[in-house]
C-alpha positions as CSV (number, residue, x, y, z in Angstrom):
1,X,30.2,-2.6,-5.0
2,X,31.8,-4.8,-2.3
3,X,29.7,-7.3,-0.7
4,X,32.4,-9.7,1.2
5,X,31.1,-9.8,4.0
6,X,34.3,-9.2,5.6
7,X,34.5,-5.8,4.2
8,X,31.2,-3.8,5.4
9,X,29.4,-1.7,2.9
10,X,30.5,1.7,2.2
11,X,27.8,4.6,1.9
12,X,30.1,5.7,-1.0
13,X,29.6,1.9,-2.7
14,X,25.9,1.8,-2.0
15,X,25.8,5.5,-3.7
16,X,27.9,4.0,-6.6
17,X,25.4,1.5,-7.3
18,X,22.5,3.6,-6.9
19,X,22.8,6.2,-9.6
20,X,23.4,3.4,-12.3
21,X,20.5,1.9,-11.4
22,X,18.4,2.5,-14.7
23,X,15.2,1.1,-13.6
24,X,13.2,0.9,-9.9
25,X,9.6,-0.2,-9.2
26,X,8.1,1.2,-5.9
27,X,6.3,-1.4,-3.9
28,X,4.1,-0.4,-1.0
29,X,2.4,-2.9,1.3
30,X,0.0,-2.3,3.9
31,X,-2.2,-4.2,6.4
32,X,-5.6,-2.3,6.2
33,X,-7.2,-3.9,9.0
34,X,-10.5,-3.9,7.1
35,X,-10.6,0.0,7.1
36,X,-10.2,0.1,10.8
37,X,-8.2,1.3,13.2
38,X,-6.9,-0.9,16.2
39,X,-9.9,-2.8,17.9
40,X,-12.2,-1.6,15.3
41,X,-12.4,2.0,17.1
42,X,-12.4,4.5,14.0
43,X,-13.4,3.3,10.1
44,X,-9.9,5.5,8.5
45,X,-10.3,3.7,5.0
46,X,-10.6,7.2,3.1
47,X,-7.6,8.6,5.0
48,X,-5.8,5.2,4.2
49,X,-6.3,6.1,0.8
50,X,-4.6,9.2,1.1
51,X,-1.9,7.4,2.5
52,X,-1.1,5.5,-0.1
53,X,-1.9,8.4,-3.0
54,X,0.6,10.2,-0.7
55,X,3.5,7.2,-1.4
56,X,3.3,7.4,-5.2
57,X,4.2,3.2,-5.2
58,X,4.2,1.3,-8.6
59,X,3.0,-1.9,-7.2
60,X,0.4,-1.9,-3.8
61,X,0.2,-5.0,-1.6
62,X,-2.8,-5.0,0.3
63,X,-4.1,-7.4,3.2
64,X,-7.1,-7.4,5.3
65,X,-9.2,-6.0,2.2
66,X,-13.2,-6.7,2.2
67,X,-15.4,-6.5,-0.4
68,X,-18.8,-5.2,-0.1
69,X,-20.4,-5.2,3.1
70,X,-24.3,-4.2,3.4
71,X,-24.1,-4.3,7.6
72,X,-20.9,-1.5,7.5
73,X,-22.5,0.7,4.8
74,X,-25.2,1.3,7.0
75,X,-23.4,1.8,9.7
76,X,-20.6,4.1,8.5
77,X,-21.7,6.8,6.4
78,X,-18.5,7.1,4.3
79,X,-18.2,2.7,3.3
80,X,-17.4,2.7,-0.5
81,X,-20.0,1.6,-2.3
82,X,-17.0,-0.7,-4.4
83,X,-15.0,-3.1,-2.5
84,X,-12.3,-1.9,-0.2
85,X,-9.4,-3.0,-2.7
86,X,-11.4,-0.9,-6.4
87,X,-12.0,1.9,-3.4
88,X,-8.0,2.3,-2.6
89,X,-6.4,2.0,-6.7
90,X,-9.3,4.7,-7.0
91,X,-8.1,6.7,-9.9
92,X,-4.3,6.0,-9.6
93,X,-4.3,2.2,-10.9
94,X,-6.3,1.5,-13.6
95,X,-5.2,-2.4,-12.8
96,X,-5.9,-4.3,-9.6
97,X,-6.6,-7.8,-8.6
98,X,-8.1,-9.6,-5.5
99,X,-6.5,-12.8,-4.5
100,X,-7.5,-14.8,-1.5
């Protein structure tokens, strides 16, 4: 594949390259605005979910994830009872982690 960068990249290159690549990892990252949508109007964790079932990624990057919170549960009928990060890997990742 040519990458002088006074030659620009050919589709046909790029193709080239891609189908001997042996390996890929699918990395998804998403703001989730603490399970709200702009200005807090709408809670849309569950359908966020689906969302990212829907991608199929290897690897998930999530920001703006809370944990529990006993004032939103009783507020909004569908709050996981898990924190928001457990409620998203669901059953598609057995492995997460929460990082601040």
């Amino acid at each position: 594949m040519n990458l002088d960068k006074n030659h620009p990249l050919d589709s046909s290159d790029l193709d080239a390259h891609m189908s001997t690549a042996v390996n890929a990892i699918r990395l998804l990252t998403v703001n989730t605005h603490k399970g709200f949508t702009a200005l807090n109007r709408r809670f849309i964790l569950p359908e966020l979910r689906e969302a990212v079932r829907a991608v199929s990624a290897d690897v998930v990057f999530l920001q703006e994830v809370l944990g529990t919170h006993e004032k939103h549960a009783l507020r909004f009928h569908d709050w996981p009872k898990m924190s928001q990060y457990e409620f998203l890997a669901d059953s598609i990742w057995t492995d997460f982690a929460y990082g601040r």
